[in-house]
C-alpha positions in Angstrom: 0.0 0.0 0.0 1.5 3.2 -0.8 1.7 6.1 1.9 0.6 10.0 1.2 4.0 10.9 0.8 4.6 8.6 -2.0 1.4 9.1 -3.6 1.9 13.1 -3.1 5.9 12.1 -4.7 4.2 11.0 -8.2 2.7 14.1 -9.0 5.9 16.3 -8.1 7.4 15.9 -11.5 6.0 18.9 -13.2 7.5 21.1 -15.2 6.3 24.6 -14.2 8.0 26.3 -17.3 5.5 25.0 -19.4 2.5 25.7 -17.8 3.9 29.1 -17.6 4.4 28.9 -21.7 0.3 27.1 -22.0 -0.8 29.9 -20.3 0.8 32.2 -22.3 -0.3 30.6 -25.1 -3.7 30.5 -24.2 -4.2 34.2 -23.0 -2.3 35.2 -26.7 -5.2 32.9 -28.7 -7.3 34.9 -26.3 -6.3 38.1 -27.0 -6.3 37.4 -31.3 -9.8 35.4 -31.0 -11.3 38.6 -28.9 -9.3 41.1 -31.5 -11.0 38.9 -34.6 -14.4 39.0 -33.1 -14.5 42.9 -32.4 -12.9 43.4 -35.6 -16.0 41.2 -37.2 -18.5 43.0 -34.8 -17.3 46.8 -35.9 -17.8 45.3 -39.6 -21.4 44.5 -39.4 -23.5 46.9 -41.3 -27.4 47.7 -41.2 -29.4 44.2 -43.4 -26.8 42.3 -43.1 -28.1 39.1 -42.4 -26.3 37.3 -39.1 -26.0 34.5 -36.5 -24.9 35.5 -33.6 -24.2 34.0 -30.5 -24.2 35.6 -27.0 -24.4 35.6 -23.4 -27.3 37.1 -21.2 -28.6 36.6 -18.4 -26.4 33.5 -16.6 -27.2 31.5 -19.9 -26.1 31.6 -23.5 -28.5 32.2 -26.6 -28.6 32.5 -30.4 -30.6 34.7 -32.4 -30.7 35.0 -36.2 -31.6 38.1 -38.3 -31.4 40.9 -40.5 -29.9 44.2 -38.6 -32.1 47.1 -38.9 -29.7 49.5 -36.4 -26.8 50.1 -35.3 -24.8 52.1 -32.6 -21.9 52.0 -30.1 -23.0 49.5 -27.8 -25.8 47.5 -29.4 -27.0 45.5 -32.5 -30.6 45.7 -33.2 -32.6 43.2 -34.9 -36.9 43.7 -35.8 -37.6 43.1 -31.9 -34.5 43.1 -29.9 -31.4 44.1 -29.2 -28.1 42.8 -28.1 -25.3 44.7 -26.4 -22.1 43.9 -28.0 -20.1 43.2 -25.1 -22.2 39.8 -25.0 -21.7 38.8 -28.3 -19.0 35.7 -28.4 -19.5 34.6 -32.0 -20.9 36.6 -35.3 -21.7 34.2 -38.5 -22.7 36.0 -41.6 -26.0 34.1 -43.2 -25.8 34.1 -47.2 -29.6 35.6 -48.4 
């Protein structure tokens, strides 16, 4: 039977330097995916026909239509409106 200390002694090989570099790597990806996404949001233009994808409310959603208005902080579609701080992914829908 093995004791704490040797079970604790099998997880001590770690090489911190490299979770140093993943994280790195993952807050970069981050930072370009986030970039990409505004870059696609400040694109959109009024009838442009879109997917998007966003987060409200403790829960995610996705709502599909043609924008009808535009301004700093919001998309509007026929009904609604979504502030673009939410938004985590725009597709554009061929007509």
């Amino acid at each position: 039977m093995q004791s704490s200390l040797d079970r604790i002694h099998q997880f001590l090989p770690f090489d911190s330097l490299s979770s140093i570099e993943d994280t790195a790597s993952f807050i970069e990806n981050n930072r370009d995916r986030e970039y990409q996404l505004k870059k696609k949001i400040n694109s959109l233009k009024i009838g442009d026909k879109i997917l998007v994808k966003f987060y409200y409310d403790l829960d995610y959603y996705e709502s599909m239509g043609i924008i009808t208005k535009l301004d700093k902080e919001y998309i509007y579609f026929m009904e609604s409106k979504i502030d673009k701080e939410d938004i985590i992914e725009v597709e554009y829908i061929c007509i």
